[in-house]
Every structure is written in structure tokens, then in C-alpha cells.
C-alpha positions as CSV (number, residue, x, y, z in Angstrom):
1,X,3.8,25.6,-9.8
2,X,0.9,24.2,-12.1
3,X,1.8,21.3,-13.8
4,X,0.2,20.5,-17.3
5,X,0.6,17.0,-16.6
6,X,0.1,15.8,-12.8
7,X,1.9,13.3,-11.1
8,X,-1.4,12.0,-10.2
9,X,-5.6,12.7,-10.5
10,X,-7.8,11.2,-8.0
11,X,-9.7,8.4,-10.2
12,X,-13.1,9.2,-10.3
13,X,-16.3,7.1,-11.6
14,X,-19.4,8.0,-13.3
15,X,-21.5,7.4,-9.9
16,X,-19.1,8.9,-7.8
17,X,-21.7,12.0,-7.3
18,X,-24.7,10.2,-7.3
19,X,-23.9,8.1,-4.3
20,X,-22.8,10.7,-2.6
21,X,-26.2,12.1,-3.0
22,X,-27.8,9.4,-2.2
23,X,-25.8,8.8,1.1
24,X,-25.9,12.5,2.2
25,X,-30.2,11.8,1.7
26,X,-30.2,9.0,3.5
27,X,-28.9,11.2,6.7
28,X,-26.4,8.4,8.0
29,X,-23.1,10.0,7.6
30,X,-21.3,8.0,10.4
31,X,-19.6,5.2,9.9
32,X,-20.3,1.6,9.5
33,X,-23.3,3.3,7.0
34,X,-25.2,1.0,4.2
35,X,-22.1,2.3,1.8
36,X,-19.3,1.2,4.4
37,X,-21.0,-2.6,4.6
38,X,-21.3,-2.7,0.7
39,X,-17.5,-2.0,0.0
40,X,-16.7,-4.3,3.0
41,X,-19.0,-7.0,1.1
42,X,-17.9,-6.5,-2.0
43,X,-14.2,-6.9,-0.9
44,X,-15.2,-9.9,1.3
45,X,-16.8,-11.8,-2.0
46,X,-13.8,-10.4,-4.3
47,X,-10.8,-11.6,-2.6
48,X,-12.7,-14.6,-0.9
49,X,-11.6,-13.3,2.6
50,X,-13.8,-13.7,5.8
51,X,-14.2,-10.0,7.5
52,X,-13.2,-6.7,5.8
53,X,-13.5,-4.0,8.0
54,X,-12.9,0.2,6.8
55,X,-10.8,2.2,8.1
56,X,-10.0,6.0,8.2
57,X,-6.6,5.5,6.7
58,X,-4.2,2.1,5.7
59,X,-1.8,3.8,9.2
60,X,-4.9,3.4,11.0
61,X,-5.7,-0.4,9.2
62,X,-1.9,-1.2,10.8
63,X,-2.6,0.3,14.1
64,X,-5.4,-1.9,14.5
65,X,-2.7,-5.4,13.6
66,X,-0.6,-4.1,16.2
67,X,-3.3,-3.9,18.5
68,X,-4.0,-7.5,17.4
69,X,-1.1,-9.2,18.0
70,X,-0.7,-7.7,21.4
71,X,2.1,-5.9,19.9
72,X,3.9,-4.5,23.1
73,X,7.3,-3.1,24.5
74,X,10.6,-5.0,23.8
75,X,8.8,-6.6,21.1
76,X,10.9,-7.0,17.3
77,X,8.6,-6.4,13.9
78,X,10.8,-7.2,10.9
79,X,10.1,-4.6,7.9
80,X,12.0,-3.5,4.6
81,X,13.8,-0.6,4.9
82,X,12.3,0.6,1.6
83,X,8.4,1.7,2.9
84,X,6.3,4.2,3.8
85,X,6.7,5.2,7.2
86,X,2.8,4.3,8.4
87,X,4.3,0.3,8.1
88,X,6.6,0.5,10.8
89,X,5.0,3.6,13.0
90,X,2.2,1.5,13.8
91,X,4.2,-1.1,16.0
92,X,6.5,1.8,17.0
93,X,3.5,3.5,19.1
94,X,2.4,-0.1,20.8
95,X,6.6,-0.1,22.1
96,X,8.2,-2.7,19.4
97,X,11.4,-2.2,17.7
98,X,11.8,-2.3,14.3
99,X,14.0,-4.6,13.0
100,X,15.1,-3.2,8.9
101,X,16.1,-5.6,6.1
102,X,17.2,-4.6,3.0
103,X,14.9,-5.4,-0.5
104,X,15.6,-7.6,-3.9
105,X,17.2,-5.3,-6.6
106,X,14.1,-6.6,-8.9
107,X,10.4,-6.5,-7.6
108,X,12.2,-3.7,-4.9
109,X,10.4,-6.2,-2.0
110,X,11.6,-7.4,1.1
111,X,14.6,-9.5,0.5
112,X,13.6,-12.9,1.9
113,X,16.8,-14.3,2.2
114,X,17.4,-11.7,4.5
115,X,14.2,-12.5,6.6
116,X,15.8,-15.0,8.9
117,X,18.9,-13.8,9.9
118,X,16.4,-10.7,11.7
119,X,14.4,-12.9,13.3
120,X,15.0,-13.2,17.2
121,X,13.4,-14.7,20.0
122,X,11.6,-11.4,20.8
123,X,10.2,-11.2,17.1
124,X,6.4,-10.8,16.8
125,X,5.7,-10.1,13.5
126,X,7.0,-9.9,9.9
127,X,6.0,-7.1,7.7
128,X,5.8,-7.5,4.0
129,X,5.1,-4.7,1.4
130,X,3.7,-5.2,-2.1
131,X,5.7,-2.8,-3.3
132,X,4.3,-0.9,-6.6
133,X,1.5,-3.3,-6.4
134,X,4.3,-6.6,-7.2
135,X,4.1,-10.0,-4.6
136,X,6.6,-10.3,-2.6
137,X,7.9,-14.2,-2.5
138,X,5.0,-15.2,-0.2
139,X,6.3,-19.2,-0.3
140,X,9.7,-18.4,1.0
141,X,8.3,-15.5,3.6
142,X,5.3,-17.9,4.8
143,X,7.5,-21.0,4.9
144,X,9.7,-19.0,7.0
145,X,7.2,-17.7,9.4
146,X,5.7,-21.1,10.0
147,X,9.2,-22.0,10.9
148,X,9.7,-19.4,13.3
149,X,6.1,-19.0,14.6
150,X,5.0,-15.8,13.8
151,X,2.3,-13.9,12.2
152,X,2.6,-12.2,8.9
153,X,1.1,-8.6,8.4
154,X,0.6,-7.9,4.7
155,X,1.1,-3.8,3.8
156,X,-1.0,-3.9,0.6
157,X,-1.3,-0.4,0.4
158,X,-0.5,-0.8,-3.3
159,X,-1.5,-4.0,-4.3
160,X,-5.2,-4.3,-4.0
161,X,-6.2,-6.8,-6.9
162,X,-2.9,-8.3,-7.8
163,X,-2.2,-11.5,-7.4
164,X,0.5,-14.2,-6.4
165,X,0.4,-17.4,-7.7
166,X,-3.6,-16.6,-8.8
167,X,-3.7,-15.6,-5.2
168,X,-4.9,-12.1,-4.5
169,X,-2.6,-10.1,-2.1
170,X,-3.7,-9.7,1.1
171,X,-5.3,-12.8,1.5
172,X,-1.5,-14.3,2.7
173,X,-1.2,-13.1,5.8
174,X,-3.1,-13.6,9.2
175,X,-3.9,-9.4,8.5
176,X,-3.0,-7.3,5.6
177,X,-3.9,-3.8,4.8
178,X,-5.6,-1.3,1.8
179,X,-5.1,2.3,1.2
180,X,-8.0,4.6,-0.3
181,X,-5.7,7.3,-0.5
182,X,-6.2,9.8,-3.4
183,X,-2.6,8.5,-4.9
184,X,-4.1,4.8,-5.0
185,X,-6.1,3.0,-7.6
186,X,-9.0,3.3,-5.8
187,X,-9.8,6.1,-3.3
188,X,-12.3,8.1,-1.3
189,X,-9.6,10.7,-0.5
190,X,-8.1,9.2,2.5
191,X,-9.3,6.0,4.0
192,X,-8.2,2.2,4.3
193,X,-9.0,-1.4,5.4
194,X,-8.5,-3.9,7.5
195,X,-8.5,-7.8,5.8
196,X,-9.0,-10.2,8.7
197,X,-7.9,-13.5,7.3
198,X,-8.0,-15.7,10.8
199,X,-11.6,-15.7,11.8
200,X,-10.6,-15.9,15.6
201,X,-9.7,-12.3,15.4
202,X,-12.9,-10.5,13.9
203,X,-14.7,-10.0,17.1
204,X,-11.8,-8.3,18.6
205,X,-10.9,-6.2,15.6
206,X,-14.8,-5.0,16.3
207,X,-14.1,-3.8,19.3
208,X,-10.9,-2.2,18.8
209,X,-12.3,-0.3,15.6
210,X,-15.3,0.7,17.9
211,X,-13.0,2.9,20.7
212,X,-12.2,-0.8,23.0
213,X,-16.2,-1.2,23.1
214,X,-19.0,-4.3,21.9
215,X,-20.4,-1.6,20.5
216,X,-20.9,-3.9,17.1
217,X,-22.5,-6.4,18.6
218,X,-25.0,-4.3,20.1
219,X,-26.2,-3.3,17.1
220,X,-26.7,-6.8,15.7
221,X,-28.7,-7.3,19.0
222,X,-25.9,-9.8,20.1
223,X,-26.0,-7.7,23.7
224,X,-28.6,-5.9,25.4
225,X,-25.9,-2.7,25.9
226,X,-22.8,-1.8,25.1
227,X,-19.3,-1.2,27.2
228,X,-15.5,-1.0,27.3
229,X,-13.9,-3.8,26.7
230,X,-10.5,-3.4,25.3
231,X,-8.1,-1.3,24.0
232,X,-9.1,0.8,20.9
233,X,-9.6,3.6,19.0
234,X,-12.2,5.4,16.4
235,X,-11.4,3.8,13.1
236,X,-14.3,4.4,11.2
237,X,-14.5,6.0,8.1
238,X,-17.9,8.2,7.4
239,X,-20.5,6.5,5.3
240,X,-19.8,9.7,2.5
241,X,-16.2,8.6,2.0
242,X,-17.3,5.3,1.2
243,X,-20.0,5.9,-1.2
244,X,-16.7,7.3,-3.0
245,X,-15.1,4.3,-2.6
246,X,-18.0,2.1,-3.3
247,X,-18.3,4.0,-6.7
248,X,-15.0,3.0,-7.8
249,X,-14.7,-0.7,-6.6
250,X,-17.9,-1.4,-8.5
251,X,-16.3,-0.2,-11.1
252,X,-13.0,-2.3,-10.7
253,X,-12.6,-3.9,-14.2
254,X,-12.8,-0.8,-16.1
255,X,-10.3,0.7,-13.8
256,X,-7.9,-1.6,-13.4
257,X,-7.8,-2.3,-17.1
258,X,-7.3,1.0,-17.6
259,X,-4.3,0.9,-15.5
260,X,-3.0,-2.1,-16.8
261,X,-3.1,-0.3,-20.4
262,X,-1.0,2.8,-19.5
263,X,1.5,0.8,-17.6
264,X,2.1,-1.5,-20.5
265,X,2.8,1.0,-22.9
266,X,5.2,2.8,-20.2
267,X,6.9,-0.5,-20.3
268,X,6.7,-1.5,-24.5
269,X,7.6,2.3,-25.1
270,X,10.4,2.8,-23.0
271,X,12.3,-0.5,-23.3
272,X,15.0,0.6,-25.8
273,X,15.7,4.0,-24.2
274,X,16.0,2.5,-20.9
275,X,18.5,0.0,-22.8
276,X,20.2,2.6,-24.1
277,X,21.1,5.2,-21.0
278,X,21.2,2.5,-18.8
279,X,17.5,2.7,-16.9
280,X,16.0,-0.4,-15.4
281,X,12.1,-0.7,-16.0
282,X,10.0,-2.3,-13.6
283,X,10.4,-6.4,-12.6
284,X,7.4,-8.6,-12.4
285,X,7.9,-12.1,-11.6
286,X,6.2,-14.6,-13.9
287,X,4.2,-15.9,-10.8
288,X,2.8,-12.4,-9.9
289,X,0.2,-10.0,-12.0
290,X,0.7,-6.5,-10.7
291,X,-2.1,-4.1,-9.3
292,X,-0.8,-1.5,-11.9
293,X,-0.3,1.0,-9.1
294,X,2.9,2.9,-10.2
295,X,5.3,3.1,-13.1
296,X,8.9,3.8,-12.2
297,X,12.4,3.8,-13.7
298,X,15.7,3.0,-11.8
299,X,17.7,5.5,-13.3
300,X,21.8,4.4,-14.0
301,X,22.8,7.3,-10.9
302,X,21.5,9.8,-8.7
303,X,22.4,12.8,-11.0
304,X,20.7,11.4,-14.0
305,X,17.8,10.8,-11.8
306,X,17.9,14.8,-10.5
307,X,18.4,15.4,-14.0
308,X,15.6,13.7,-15.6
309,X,13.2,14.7,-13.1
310,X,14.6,19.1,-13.8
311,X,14.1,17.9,-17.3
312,X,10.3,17.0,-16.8
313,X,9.5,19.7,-14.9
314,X,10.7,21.9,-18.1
315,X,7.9,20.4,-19.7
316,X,5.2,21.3,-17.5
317,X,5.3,17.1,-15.9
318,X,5.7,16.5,-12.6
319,X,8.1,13.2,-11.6
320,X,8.8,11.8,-8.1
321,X,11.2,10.0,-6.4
322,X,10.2,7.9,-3.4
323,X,11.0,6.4,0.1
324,X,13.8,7.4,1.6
325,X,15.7,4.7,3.1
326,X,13.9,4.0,7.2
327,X,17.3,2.5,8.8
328,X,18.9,5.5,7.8
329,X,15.9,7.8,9.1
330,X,16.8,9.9,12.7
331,X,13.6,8.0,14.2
332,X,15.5,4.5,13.8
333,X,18.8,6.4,15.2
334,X,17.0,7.6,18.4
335,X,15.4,4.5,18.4
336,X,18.3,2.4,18.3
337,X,17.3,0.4,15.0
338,X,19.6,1.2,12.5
339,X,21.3,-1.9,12.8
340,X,23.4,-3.1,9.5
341,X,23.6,-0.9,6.0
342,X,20.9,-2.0,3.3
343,X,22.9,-1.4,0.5
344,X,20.0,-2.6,-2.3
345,X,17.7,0.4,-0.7
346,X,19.9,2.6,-0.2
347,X,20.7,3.1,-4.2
348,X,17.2,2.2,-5.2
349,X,16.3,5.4,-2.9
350,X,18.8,7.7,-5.0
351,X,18.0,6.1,-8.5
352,X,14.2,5.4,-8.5
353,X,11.9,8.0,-10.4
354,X,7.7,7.6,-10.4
355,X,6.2,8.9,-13.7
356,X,3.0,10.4,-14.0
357,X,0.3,7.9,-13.4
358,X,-3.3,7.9,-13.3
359,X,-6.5,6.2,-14.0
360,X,-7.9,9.1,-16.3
361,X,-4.7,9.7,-17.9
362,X,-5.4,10.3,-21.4
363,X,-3.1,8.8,-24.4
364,X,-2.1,12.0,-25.2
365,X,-0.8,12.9,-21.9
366,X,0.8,9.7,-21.9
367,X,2.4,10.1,-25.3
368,X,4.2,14.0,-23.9
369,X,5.6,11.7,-20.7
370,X,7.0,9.1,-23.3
371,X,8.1,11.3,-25.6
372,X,9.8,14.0,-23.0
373,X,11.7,10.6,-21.0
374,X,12.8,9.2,-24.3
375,X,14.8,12.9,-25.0
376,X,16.9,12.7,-21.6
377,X,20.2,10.8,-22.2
378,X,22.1,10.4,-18.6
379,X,25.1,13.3,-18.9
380,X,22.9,15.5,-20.7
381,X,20.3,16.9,-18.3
């Protein structure tokens, strides 16, 4: 079905084409290209963080932290229950065992209250999520991982630009991770990074981005040849992709002001219906400025959110719900992980609805979502 109003368009920039062009001319299509280093600089002088590295995917940004850490069998990650499944999968393939705690009913983050009653003497690593592009409480999570000794990886999938405390996210952890993916803010289609924010990893997460070899260093005339050294994998994206991508984070103000304008008026036009049927709008913490990656409702039940979504798709608009809950998931059963309920996800998973949001979304396409949600009254389909 063709939907007059997407769920989502790819943002696109002005110079989108042109660098394209100009990398496709400049017959280095590989990675680690002139493009690649510009959007690694240009996130390294943004966030203020010491080594950015691309990657072909955020799964593949996370594989690379688990090969980091030394993440290996009988090892414990603690994650929220409410993510993606790249988050955990990651330490899954390297032998660790996830370890699931439920989320806040606000920002829809990792409960940190919860954090250390997972934490055991085989823990290795604690996972946070950004979720919607909203901190998580990085003084309770950091205070609690200096207590216990162990890294945080930041999943900022969603949260590239928004801050914490006038901190940007991803800049919290010892790693953290971006998604380029065509659903995210910015994007080259698929793709992803790697922040590296303790400088005695960088020359490692070389290696391991360059199949296990010094391969980096060879180039930079560090070593006379190059050879296997580690563990690794090919994480590089091609130098086309991140012409894309270099486009569009050159043009970060515009887009994320854009963003910031269409989720603002979800949130001032949709107060008194959500009031009204019992909806809860998004929560963001007067410490944190969101990244403006997603709009969604909590709808009062999981029929009104069926509903609403049937209701939409009437209209030609195209609604989604979200993660399903990952304690619940058959992987965590064979793997034996399921451990307690998480009661907050679990209903957040039923209830939540994503509308329509994208960078080039026009005010009039805006205006049909508003006007279409503020018709639906729970009971009434």
C-alpha cells in the first residue's frame, strides 16, 4: 500500500548529489576515503570527542565495543528491555549474557534504579539507550558504574546532537554509538559510528575496523607493512555513502531545527487531545534537550493504540508501534535471560504509537497527521 503520508523520507540536502559526484570522480570509493575522514572530523570537533571512526552500520559500531572490552563467554552486559535488537546482539555473538532491566515510565530509558540490583560479579558492561533521542540519567548510571567498575557503552542510535546537562550524548561513555540509517536524522542509507571517548583504545579500534590488521598505521607510514594482529572485521563504510552523510552533517543546523519545529508543534498541538482520551505525550527532563528523532504517543490501552493506528491508515498515513519487549523475545528464552517481568516495558510496548516524522515533512503534511489524531477518541476506532 502507498501511503500519502510516509512514516518516514530519507532527509536529503542540497549537496547530497554533488558530492556524490565529486566522490564517484575522484575514483576512491573504498572506505576510509577524503569524505569518510571529513564526517569523522567534523564529528570529532562537534562533540569535542577524540577519535570517531565510520562504520557500515550502528550493529556493526557495537560489535566493534564488544570487541573492545574483550567481551567474552560467561560474561553479563546489562541492557533495557525496551531496544532494538542490534544493542544486545552484539555481546550476544562475542558469548555474554544479557542481563534485561525494565525502563522509567517517562523518558522510556533504562530505569537506573534498577541498574544495580543486575549487576554481578561477572558483569562487564552497561548498556544505555537514548531512547527517542532523550538522556538517560547519566549521573546516577556513571556514578553507579564507577562504583561497580565497569564500562559504559552509550547506544545513541537516536540521539546524535542532544544533550545532557549541555553535554552531548555519546560523549558519556568509554564508547557510544551513531546510526546513519535512512530512519535517522542524518543518514547515508545505512551506516554508523564508532565514538571512542578513552584514547587508550583508538589504536585497537583501528585494527579491529581494519579485518584484525595495522593496516591504518601503514598508511600513515607508522609501519613499513601491514599484518594481522587482532581480532576484527570489515567495518568500513564506502567513501560514496559518506559523501551522503557528509552532505547532511554539514548541514546540521538547518536540519535539526527543522526537526525541532515539527516535534514542537506535535507536542503544542496535541496536548489537550491527549488530555482528553487519556494519551501521554513525550517526557523530556529539564536537564536534557532531545535530538528530535521521533514523536510518539503512549496511547491509554492496546486497543486504542490498534485503533488509532487502522484509523490512520484510513487516511492514507502510515503509524508505527515499536520494540517489542527483548526479555520476552524467544532468543532471551533459549538463551536463558529472561530473568524477572519488566512490567514498565511491557505496556509501553502495547501502548506506544510513532507518527509520521521526517526532516522534509511539509506543514501541510503535518497539519492532516494532527488533524486525523485529534479525530480518534479511545472506544471509537
Amino acid at each position: 500500500m502507498t501511503y500519502r503520508i510516509p512514516f518516514n523520507r530519507p532527509t536529503r540536502t542540497s549537496a547530497d548529489v554533488t558530492y556524490v559526484r565529486e566522490a564517484l570522480g575522484a575514483g576512491h570509493l573504498s572506505g576510509d576515503g577524503p569524505f569518510s575522514k571529513r564526517c569523522q572530523v567534523i564529528l570529532e570537533r562537534a562533540l569535542d570527542v577524540p577519535k570517531v571512526l565510520l562504520t557500515t552500520s550502528c550493529t556493526h559500531a557495537l560489535e566493534m565495543a564488544a570487541l573492545l572490552l574483550n567481551i567474552g563467554p560467561d560474561d553479563e552486559v546489562v541492557v533495557p528491555s525496551f531496544t532494538f535488537v542490534s544493542t544486545i546482539n552484539a555481546f550476544v555473538l562475542r558469548g555474554a549474557r544479557p542481563v534485561f532491566v525494565d525502563i522509567r515510565p517517562d523518558t522510556l530509558n533504562i530505569d537506573e534504579r534498577a541498574i544495580e540490583a543486575a549487576l554481578t560479579p561477572r558483569t562487564r558492561a552497561i548498556l544505555v539507550v537514548h531512547y527517542a533521542g532523550v538522556a538517560c540519567d547519566m549521573d546516577a548510571i556513571g556514578a553507579i558504574a564507577k562504583r561497580a567498575g565497569v564500562p559504559i557503552v552509550e547506544d545513541n542510535a537516536h540521539g546524535l546532537f542532544g544533550r545532557y546537562r549541555d553535554r552531548f550524548l555519546g560523549t558519556f561513555g568509554c564508547l557510544a554509538t551513531l546510526s546513519f540509517h535512512e530512519t535517522k536524522n542524518f543518514t547515508c542509507g545505512e551506516g554508523g559510528a564508532l565514538l571512542i571517548n578513552d584514547p587508550a583504545l583508538i589504536e585497537r579500534a583501528e585494527i579491529i575496523r581494519e579485518k584484525g590488521t595495522n593496516r591504518s598505521r601503514f598508511f600513515r607510514g607508522e609501519v613499513d607493512k601491514y599484518n594481522w594482529v587482532d581480532l576484527g572485521s570489515s567495518y568500513l563504510p564506502s567513501d560514496v555513502l559518506a559523501a551522503i552523510l557528509a552532505a547532511q552533517l554539514e548541514d546540521r543546523n538547518r536540519i535539526q531545527a527543522r526537526r525541532q519545529h515539527i516535534w514542537r508543534r506535535y507536542g503544542e498541538e496535541l496536548a489537550d487531545w491527549a488530555a482528553s482520551c487519556g494519551a501521554t505525550l513525550p517526557h523530556v527532563p529539564g536537564d536534557c534537550e532531545s535530538a528530535h528523532h521521533m514523536f510518539h504517543l503512549l496511547m491509554p490501552s492496546l486497543d486504542a493504540r490498534i485503533a488509532l493506528i487502522a484509523q490512520l491508515k484510513q487516511q492514507g498515513i502510515l503509524a508505527v508501534f515499536h520494540y517489542l519487549p527483548l526479555h520476552a523475545s524467544a532468543m532471551a528464552r533459549q538463551l536463558g535471560a529472561g530473568g524477572p517481568l519488566c512490567p514498565v516495558t511491557e505496556q509501553v510496548s502495547d501502548r506506544l504509537i510513532r507518527l509520521p516524522f521526517f526532516t522534509d515533512m511539509t506543514d501541510a503534511e503535518q497539519s492532516d497527521v494532527i488533524a486525523a489524531v485529534r479525530t480518534f477518541r479511545p472506544g471509537t476506532g
